[in-house]
C-alpha positions, 0 to 999 in steps of 0.5 A: 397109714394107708397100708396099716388101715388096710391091714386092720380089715385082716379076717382069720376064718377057722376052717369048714371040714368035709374030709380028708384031703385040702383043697379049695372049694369054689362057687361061682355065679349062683345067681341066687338059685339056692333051693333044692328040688326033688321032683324038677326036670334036668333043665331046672338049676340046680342049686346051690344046695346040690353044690354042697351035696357034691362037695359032701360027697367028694369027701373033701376037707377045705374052705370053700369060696364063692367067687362072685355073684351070689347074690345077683339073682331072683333068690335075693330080694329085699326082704329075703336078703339076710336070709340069704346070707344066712344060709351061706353063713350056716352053711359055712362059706368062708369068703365070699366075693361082693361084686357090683352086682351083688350090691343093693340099697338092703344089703348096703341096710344091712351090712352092720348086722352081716358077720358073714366074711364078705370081700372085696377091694373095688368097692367103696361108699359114697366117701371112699371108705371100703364097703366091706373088707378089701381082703382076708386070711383063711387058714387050712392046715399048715397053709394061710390063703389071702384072698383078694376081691376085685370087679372090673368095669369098663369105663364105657359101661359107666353110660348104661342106666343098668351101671348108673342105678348104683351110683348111690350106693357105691363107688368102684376103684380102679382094678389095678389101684385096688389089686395093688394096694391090697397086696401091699396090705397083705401080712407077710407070712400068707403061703398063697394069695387067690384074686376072686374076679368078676368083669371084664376079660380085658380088665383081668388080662390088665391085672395079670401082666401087672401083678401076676407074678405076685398072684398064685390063682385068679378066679373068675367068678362072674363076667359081662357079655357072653357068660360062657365065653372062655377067659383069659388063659391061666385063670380059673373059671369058676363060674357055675353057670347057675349052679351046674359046676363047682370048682375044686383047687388042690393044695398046696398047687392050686390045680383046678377040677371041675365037677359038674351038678345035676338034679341027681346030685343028692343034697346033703341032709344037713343041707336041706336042714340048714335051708329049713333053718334059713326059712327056704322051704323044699316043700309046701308047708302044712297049713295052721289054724289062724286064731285072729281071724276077726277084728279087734272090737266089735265093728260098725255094721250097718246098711247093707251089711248083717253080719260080720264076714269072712271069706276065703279065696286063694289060687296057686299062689297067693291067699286073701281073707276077709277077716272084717269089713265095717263103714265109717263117717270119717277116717283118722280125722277126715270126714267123708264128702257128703253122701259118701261113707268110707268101707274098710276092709281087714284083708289078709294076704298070704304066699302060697307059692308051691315049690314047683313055680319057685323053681320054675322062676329060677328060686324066687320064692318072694311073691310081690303084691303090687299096686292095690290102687290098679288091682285090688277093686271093689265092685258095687254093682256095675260100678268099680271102686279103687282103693284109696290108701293112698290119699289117707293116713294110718299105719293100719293101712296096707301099703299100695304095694309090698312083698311076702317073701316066703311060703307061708308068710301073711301080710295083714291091713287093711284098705279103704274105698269111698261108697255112697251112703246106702247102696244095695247093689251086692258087693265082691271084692277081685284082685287081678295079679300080673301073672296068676288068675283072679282072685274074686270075693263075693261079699254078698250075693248078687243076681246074674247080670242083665244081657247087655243091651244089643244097641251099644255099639262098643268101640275097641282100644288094644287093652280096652273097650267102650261103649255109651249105654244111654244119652238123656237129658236131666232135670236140675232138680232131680241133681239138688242143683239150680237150673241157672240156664244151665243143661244136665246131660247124664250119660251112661258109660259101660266098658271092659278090660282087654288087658291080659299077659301071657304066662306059662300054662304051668303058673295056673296049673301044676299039671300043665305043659310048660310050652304051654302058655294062657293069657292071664286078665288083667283089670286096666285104668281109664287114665285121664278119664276126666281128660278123655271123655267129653261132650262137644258141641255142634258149634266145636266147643267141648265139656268135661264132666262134672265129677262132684254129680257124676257116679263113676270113678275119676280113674275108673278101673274096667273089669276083664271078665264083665261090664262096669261103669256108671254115669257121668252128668255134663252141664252146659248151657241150656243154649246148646242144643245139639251135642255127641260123646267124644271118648279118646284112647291115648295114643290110639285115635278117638272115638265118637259115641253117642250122637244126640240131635246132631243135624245132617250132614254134621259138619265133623269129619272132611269138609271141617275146615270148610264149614266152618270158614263159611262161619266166620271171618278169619281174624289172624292165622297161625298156621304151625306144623302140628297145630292150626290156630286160628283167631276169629275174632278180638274184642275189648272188655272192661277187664281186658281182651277176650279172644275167640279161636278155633284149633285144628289138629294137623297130626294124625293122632289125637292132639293134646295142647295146653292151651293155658300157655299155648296162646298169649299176648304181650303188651308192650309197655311190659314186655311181659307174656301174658297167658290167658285168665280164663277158658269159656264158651261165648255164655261164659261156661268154663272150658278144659285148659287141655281138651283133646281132639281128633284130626281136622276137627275144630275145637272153639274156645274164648280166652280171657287176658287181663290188662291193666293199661286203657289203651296200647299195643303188643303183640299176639303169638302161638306157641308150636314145637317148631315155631313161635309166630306172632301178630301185632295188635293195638287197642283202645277202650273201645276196640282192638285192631290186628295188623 
């Protein structure tokens, strides 16, 4: 049954002519590297088209193959792809060879609308069944040419995460399984059976001592490692090295000349044709008019807004329109949190990518749009606002990231920020691509920005500066909130991106150098700002901001080319007396910024641990490689324990411990581990689970435990990396005793 089976995947393709004599013509390892180019220097590919024009130049009357690796290669992606193939298709490309690199969850989409012949009898789904047909027939003049596709794969190649991305589209057979099963599939009256190859060399010397004698030709079209090293002897190398060199095979001997292509190679006039036909454009395409370029209805307009706005900016690859922009209460059933208003935007993208960069980037003409959430940020002021499609619903949305596969092409939606109700400060609208400059909208005007104060004291990251304009307390009520022997510190936080990516000059400037390059700015998140900004006391406790009072983002985007930032409101009990700014870096160190009242000498820096042993008594001490935990002291609630600690951090870098898991205690009666319910300072203020801090710097918090039994005993214990010690103690109503 099986070689019956095999035998239904038969395909009988009518000839491609070209001229006179029959031969085979064969492609191999074209990579993607498709478009034409009239005006590119001899190191640029050449490309697939250039191949045909030789072929049409030669005079030949054949079938043309491609032996592997078409579609591996930046001229494929996930939009581009059934254009792709349908250029081979008009083109008339009889076999082409599916290798493992070919195969990608669109083509895998997309393999019941391909009538394109694909080949190969390595590769099957997920069940075993044959992904595309394992051989065909060809038919040129009196001869009939089975063809047979084979890709093969060491076995330790199986490890790499490269291999390990496609387990879920495919499996791969064993080569000779394939090979020999496919032969027996074969009709009887086939004049010549080519094997189409691409793997290993080891692999295919394997196959031939098996079947060579049942084999005219092997072809190599794609292999591992070195992509010029020679392959085993006999075979046909029909690798083009991108489009450099095409293979011809006379018939009926199956002889092989190679010819080799340039720049020079004229491309054929039904080439280019069909390419326009395909979608890939050789030249910039002449811009249309755009008659929907307003909203749909009339918009919302209100404070500051006047009139309906639309704007243009582009560089030399991408277009971006703002075709309307309106505020709203609520968005899709979701109201606004109060004080706030929602601004959308109606954008339009477009590809703008000229020929020269898609061939300077090896044929890819899809440009991608990615992460809006990062790059597409609103400037109200001095303060930055992220987009936040992410977290609302509508199919009006634009997604975080997408694709413009061609020149021309528009992607149209819209996004949506969160403001307060009635700013005034100008608006402008910047989107900062990886590769290619800024893109920056002014959607009102805005006056130039004051000199920043010479007193800021900027602390420098690798990819990012911070600096405290200003420290200064505030009064409740100027918050809408109750004082509560509570404290409000605002304080005011300035930054800007030292991000940027190094790119040939020529993606910025058609008339560059191309060993030129420039540094393209890129605008960078504070990650983990919630986390890494904090107000520590001079007792060692430390606070986060309050974000339902502060002005700044929680992820604040900081602009590459001018200050951002906002202000952020601390509160603390009114007790607290003496307090600095603490900004981290992650991964960098930590910066200290903006000392308020801090008596001399501070207790912070090398003599830490001594002063603050002079303090207080030590209780129990957890002495861990990475992290000094130290317990000054346990007391006895009506709810439970309350146990006072101070952390050191051991390493040389900023420390990160959760301690919501790191200290616990473990009655014995249970043997459960108990984490603690709550982190508080001594007046019972809420402290971060997971504060960072610097080296030989203390961190003080109370942890609260809850038990349930009057009096017992158990166990307390620290969690490391290395080690887990622990301490017993016992307690009553009135007291709890450390062993």
């Amino acid at each position: 049954m099986k070689r019956v089976f095999l035998a239904l995947w038969l395909i009988v393709v009518s000839p491609l002519s070209l001229g006179a004599s029959p031969e085979l013509w064969i492609t191999g390892d074209i990579r993607g590297s498709l478009l034409p180019c009239f005006q590119c220097p001899e190191t640029s590919a050449p490309g697939l088209a250039r191949q045909v024009g030789v072929m049409q130049a030669a005079a030949a009357d054949g079938i043309w193959l491609d032996a592997g690796g078409f579609l591996d290669g930046g001229e494929v992606d996930v939009l581009g792809l059934q254009k792709t193939l349908a250029l081979a298709e008009e083109l008339g490309m009889q076999a082409l060879h599916l290798t493992w690199r070919d195969v990608s969850p669109a083509l895998v989409d997309s393999l019941p609308k391909i009538r394109l012949p694909l080949v190969s009898a390595s590769l099957v789904d997920v069940w075993g069944e044959p992904l595309v047909p394992p051989s065909l027939v060809v038919e040129h003049g009196n001869q009939r040419i089975a063809v047979i596709g084979i890709s093969g794969v060491p076995t330790d190649y199986h490890d790499l995460p490269a291999w390990q991305a496609f387990s879920g589209m495919f499996r791969l057979r064993e080569a000779g399984e394939a090979l020999s099963e496919s032969l027996e599939g074969l009709p009887g009256d086939v004049d010549r059976v080519v094997v189409l190859y691409a793997g290993d060399h080891g692999i295919l010397r394997q196959l031939i001592d098996q079947v060579g004698e049942r084999v005219d030709a092997f072809v190599m079209g794609s292999s591992f490692g070195n992509l010029y090293s020679a392959p085993p002897e006999a075979v046909i190398d029909a690798r083009s090295q991108q489009g450099r060199r095409l293979t011809r095979l006379n018939l009926p001997e199956l002889t092989a000349t190679y010819h080799d292509v340039t720049l020079s190679s004229p491309p054929n006039e039904a080439v280019v044709e069909a390419l326009e036909r395909a979608g890939l454009r050789h030249a910039r395409p002449d811009r249309e008019a755009r008659a929907n370029m307003v909203l749909a209805g009339e918009p919302d307009l209100s404070p500051p807004f006047r009139a309906t706005l639309l704007v243009e900016q582009y560089n030399r690859v991408m277009g971006l329109s703002l075709l309307g922009i309106e505020t709203r209460s609520e968005w899709q059933g979701e109201t606004a949190p109060e004080g706030e208003a929602y601004l959308v935007l109606d954008l339009l993208f477009e590809n703008r990518k000229p020929f020269d960069l898609i061939q300077q980037d090896g044929g890819q003409r899809a440009l991608r749009v990615g992460n809006l959430a990062q790059n597409l940020v609103l400037l109200s002021g001095a303060r930055t606002h992220a987009a936040i499609n992410d977290s609302l619903n509508g199919a009006e949305l634009l997604p975080d990231t997408f694709i413009l596969p061609q020149p021309g092409e528009i992607r149209r939606g819209q996004v949506v920020y969160r403001l307060p109700k009635g700013v005034s400060d100008p608006l402008s609208l910047r989107f900062y691509h990886i590769e290619y400059p800024v893109l920056a909208l002014a959607l009102q005007e805005r006056e130039p920005d004051p000199d920043v104060p010479p007193d800021i004291d900027f602390q420098r990251h690798d990819f990012l500066e911070l600096g405290v304009a200003s420290i200064e307390d505030v009064e409740a009520a100027q918050l809408n909130q109750a004082a509560d022997d509570r404290r409000f510190v605002a304080v005011e936080l300035l930054g800007r991106s030292r991000l940027t990516r190094t790119n040939p000059a020529n993606h910025h400037d058609a008339n560059a150098d191309p060993d030129q390059t420039v540094e393209t700015p890129r605008a960078v998140p504070y990650l983990y700002a919630d986390q890494h900004i904090q107000l520590v006391s001079s007792d060692g406790y430390a606070y986060l901001p309050d974000w339902a009072l502060s002005e700044l983002e929680r992820i604040p985007a900081f602009l590459p080319d001018m200050l951002t930032g906002g202000r952020l409101i601390f509160s603390l009990p009114e007790a607290v007396d003496t307090y600095r700014v603490a900004l981290y870096f992650p991964n960098f160190g930590t910066i200290t910024e903006g000392v308020q009242g801090f008596p001399d000498p501070m207790f912070f820096g090398d003599n830490a641990k001594d002063f603050v042993y002079r303090e207080r008594d030590t209780v129990i001490d957890f002495g861990l490689k990475q992290l000094h935990v130290r317990v000054t002291d346990i007391e006895r609630t009506n709810e439970g324990l309350e146990v006072e600690v101070e952390v050191f951090n051991e390493t040389e870098g900023p420390g990160f411990w959760p301690m919501e898991d790191r200290l616990g205690i473990t009655p014995a009666s249970s043997g459960q581990r108990l984490p603690p319910t709550a982190i508080t300072d001594p007046y019972g203020t809420p402290l971060a689970w997971n504060a960072h801090l610097p080296p030989g710097e203390p961190r003080r918090m109370w942890l609260h435990f809850s038990l349930d039994d009057e009096e017992g005993e158990g166990r307390i214990d620290v969690r490391g990396l290395n080690a887990n010690p622990f301490q017993t103690i016992t307690w009553d109503v009135n007291q709890v005793v450390a062993e």
